[in-house]
N, C-alpha and C positions, 0 to 999 in steps of 0.2 A: 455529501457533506459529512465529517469529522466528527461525530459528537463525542464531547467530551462529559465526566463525571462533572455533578453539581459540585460545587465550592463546596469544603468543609466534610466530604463525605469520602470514601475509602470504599476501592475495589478491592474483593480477596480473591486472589488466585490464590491455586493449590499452598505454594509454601505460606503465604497471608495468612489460611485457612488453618494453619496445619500450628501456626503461631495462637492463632485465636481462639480453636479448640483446647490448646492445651491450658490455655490463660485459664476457660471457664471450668474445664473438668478439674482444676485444681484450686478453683473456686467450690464450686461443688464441695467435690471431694473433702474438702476440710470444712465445708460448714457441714455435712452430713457426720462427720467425726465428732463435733462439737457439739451437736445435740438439734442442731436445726432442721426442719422442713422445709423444701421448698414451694414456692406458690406463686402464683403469677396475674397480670390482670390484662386489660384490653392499651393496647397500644396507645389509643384517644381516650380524652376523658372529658367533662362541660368543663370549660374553660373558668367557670366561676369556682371549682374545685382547687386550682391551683393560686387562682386569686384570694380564697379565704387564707393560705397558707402565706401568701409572700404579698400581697396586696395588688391591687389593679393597674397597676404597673409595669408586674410580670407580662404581661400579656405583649410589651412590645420584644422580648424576649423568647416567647414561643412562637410555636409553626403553629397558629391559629385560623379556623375558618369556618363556614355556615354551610350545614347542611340542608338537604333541598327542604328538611322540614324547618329549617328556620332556627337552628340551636348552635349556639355559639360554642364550637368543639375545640381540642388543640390537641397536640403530638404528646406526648408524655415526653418531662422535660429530667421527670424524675419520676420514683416509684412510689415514696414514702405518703403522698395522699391518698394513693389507692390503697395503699395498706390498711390507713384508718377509717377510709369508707369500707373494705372488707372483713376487716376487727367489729367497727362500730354496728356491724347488720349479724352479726353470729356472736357479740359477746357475751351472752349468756349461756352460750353452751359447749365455747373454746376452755378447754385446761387452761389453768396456769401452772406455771408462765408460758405465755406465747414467744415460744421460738421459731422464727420464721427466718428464709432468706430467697432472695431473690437475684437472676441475673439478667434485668430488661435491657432492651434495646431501647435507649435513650435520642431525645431531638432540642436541642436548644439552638433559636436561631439566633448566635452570637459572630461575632467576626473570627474565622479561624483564626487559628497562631498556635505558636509549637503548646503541643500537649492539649489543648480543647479547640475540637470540632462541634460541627455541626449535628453530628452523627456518631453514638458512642454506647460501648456497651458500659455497665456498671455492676458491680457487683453489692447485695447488701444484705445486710446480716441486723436483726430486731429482736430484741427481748424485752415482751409487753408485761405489764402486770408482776413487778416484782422490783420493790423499791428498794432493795439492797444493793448499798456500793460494790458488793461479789460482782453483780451483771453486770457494770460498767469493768469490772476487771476483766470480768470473761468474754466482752466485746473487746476488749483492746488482746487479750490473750488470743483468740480465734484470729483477728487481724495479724499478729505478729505467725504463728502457728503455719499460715500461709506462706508469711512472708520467707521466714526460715527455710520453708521445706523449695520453695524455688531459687534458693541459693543465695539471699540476700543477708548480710551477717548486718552486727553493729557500728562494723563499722562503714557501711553503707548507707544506713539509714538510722533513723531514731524517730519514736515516737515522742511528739513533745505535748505536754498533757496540762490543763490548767482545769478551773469551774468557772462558768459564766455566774452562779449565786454567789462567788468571790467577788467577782468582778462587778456585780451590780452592787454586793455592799458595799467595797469600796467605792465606787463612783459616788456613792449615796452619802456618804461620810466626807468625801472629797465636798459636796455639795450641787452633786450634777443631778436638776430635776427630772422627772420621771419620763417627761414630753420628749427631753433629749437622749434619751438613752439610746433609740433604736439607731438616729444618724451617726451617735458616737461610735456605737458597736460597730458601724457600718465603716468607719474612718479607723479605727482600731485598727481592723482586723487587716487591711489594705497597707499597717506599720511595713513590713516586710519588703512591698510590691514597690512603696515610693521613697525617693530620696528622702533623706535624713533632714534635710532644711525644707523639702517638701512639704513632708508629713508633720513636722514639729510647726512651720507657719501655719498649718491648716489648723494644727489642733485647739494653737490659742488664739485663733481668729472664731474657733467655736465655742469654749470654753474658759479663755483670759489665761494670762501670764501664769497666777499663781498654782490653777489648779491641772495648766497644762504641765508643771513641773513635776509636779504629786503625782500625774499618773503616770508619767515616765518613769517616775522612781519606782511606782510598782509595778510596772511591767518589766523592769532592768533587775528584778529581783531573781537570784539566781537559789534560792532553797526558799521550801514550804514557808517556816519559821522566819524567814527574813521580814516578811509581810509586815509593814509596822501600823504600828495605832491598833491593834487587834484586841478587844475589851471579850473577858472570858461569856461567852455563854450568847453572841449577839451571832449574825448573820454568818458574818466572816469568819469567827469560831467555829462555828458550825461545818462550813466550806471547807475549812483547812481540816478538818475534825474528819473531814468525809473524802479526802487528798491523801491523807495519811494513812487511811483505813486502804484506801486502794493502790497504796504502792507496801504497803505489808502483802496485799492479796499477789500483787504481781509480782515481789519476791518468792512468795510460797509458792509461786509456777514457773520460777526460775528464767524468767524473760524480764527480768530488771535492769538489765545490761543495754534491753534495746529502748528503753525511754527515760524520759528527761523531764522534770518541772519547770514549765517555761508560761509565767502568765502573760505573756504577750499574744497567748493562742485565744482568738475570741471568741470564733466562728461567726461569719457572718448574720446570717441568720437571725431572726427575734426568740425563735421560739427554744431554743436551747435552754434549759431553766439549770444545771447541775454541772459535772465532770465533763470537760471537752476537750477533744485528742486533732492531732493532726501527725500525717505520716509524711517526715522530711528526708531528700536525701541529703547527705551530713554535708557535698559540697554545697547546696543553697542555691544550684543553679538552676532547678526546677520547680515547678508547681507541685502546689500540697499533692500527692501520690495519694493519699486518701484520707479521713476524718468523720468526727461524728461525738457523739453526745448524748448528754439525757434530754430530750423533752416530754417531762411528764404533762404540760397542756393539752399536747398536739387532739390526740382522739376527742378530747372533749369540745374544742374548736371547731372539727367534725358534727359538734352534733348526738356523741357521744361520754358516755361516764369520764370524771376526771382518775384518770387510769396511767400511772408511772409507767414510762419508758426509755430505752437504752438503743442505740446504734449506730452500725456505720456503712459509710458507701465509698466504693474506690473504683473509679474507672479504668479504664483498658489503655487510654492513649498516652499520658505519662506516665505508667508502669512502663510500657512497652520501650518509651527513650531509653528510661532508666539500666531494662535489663538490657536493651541492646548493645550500651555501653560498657557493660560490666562484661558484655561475652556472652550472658545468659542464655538467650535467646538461639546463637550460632551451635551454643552446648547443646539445646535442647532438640534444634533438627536435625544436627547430627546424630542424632540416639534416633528419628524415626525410618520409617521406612516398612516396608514388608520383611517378616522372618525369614521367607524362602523367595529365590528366584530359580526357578527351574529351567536349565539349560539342557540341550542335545548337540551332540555331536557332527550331525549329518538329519537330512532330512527323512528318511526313513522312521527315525527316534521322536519325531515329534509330536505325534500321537500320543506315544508311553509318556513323553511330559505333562501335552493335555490331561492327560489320565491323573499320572502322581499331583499335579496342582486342582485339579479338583478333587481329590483325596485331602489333600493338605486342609481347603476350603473348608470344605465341610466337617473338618475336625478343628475348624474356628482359629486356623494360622493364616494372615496373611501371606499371600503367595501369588507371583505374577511369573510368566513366563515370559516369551517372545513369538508373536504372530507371525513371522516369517522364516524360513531356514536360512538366518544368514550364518557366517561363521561364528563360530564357537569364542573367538575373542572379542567380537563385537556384542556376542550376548552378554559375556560376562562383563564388558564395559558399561552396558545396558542396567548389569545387577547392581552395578557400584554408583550408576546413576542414581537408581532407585534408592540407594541405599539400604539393599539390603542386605540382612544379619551373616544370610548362609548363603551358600550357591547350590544348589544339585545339580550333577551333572551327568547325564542318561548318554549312555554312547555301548561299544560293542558287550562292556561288562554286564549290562541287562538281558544278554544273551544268558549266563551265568546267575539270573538272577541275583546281581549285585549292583548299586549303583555308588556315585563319586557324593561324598558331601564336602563342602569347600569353605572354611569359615573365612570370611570376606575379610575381617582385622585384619588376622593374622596370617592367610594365606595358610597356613593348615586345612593338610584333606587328609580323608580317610576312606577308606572303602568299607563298605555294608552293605548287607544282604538285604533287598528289597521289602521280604518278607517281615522282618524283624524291626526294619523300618514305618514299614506301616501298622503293625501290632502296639509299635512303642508311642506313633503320633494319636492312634486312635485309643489308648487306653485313659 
């Protein structure tokens, strides 16, 4: 019998791997630039952890199930509860600000479709304990920081940024009660996802003619200041007051070019209390690439101090469309491979290759040879497969203590003396 992978889940072979490696080390890599640690927790977690954060509803949404002692468990669907049950058990004696990041292997049981599976990694990035608009810059600044360095310019992408405490003043002023906030947030944020007569019958089947008018006008608002009805010193002042403050901060880090004021961005989610971003590509034919916000409740929700927080999360599956389109990804495995492939001329030589490649090894270059003596063109077809940088080539000149180096680009060789070779890898 044939079996095949589960629905929704993804095999890596080598080049998958080689894609998926590089996604996370450059995740890593620029959250360790930015100031963050990383940390990690257990894969399952009590199912009633994720249900305090999204409600008991989530649950048909997760990979949930009982274990033999009787405890209602599920898959981690996300990371952000474990962080504030791990904040909330050590906060007395964590620095602030808590900069944290994480890149878990995620499970949500949803229906595949392009860009969300079943099975996914995430990348995310948290700044706990520190209520200054700076940290919601410098989450969206580390977010872009990434994006930049794997090739993604403005005009590929844009950051579109709004406040959910904008959003709930205005609704509050529009006259929307407090019971309906969370379905409206929820119907908001899906503007994008559904037809234009769609979404606009829905709105005033839930909110009436007049005041589904008022929030289209301020979601269609195209600057900070457009925002109207805004009375100095109330909620929405406030909002706009703390909008303002953070597209100064992301001028002064010179990444203003890649975001946009857009308050149609809602985030699903209840618990978002401040500044909330979402990362678009500019053609609009994909799913949010990543996003995120303040929620200063969340740890207290937990169980925990009421303690301001800031972040964001970006999964692996619609990155990956994105830069495959662009090229990105084609660029990137063309750059890998081993430094050295060590070739011989005849089989007598293939010993001294053994040799020179575990030389190379152990002075920490990758380097592969060829197990058998076949010809010398079919090795070097073998190097080009591999992709690698250089060629060596071991044949009568090692008699002479000299051997061939062959740069694979450009087909330039040169001859050098073995000795000097290996003094110059091992130093």
């Amino acid at each position: 019998m044939k079996i095949q992978p589960v629905k929704g889940t993804r095999d890596f072979y080598p080049q998958d791997m080689a894609v998926r490696n590089w996604l996370i080390d450059g995740w890593k890599r620029v959250s360790v630039r930015n100031g963050f640690e990383e940390y990690d927790g257990p894969i399952f977690e009590y199912l009633k952890m994720f249900q305090i954060k999204s409600g008991d509803e989530i649950a048909e949404q997760l990979f949930s199930f009982e274990d033999r002692g009787g405890r209602n468990l599920a898959l981690r669907p996300e990371i952000t509860p474990t962080l504030a049950r791990m904040i909330n058990k050590k906060i007395n004696s964590l620095p602030r600000p808590i900069k944290w990041f994480s890149v878990p292997r995620l499970f949500r049981a949803e229906k595949p479709q392009k860009g969300r599976l079943r099975e996914f990694f995430q990348w995310n990035i948290d700044i706990i304990g520190e209520d200054s608009v700076l940290a919601d810059a410098e989450v969206i600044f580390t977010t872009v920081d990434y994006l930049r360095e794997i090739g993604l310019k403005p005009t590929d992408i844009k950051i579109k940024y709004s406040s959910r405490k904008l959003l709930n003043a205005v609704l509050k002023k529009i006259g929307i009660s407090e019971e309906k906030m969370n379905p409206l947030y929820t119907l908001l944020d899906k503007r994008s996802k559904l037809p234009s007569d769609v979404f606009s019958a829905t709105l005033k089947e839930q909110v009436g003619n007049k005041k589904s008018e008022q929030i289209i006008d301020f979601m269609n608002s195209e600057k900070v200041r457009d925002i109207p009805s805004i009375e100095k010193g109330d909620d929405a002042d406030i909002a706009l007051s703390e909008i303002e403050q953070c597209e100064s901060h992301l001028r002064n880090m010179d990444i203003f070019e890649y975001c946009a004021f857009d308050p149609s961005i809602v985030r699903g989610l209840a618990y978002y209390t401040g500044i909330v971003f979402e990362v678009h590509d500019i053609a609009g034919e994909l799913r949010a690439i990543g996003g995120g916000g303040r929620f200063d409740n969340l740890l207290h929700d937990f169980g925990g101090p009421k303690i301001s927080a800031t972040g964001m999360g970006m999964g692996d599956c619609v990155l990956s469309i994105l830069l495959e389109e662009k090229g990105l990804l084609q660029k990137q495995l063309s750059m890998s491979g081993p430094e050295y492939f060590v070739a011989f001329t005849n089989e007598p030589y293939l010993q001294k290759a053994i040799e020179i490649t575990a030389k190379l090894r152990l002075a920490k270059f990758a380097a592969n040879f060829s197990y058998k003596p076949i010809g010398l063109s079919k090795q070097l077809k073998q190097a080009s497969e591999q992709k690698a940088k250089k060629c060596i080539i071991i044949g009568s000149e090692i008699e002479s203590g000299q051997l061939v180096i062959k740069d694979m680009a450009t087909g330039k060789q040169e001859i050098v003396r073995v000795e000097q070779f290996l003094t110059q890898i091992e130093s």
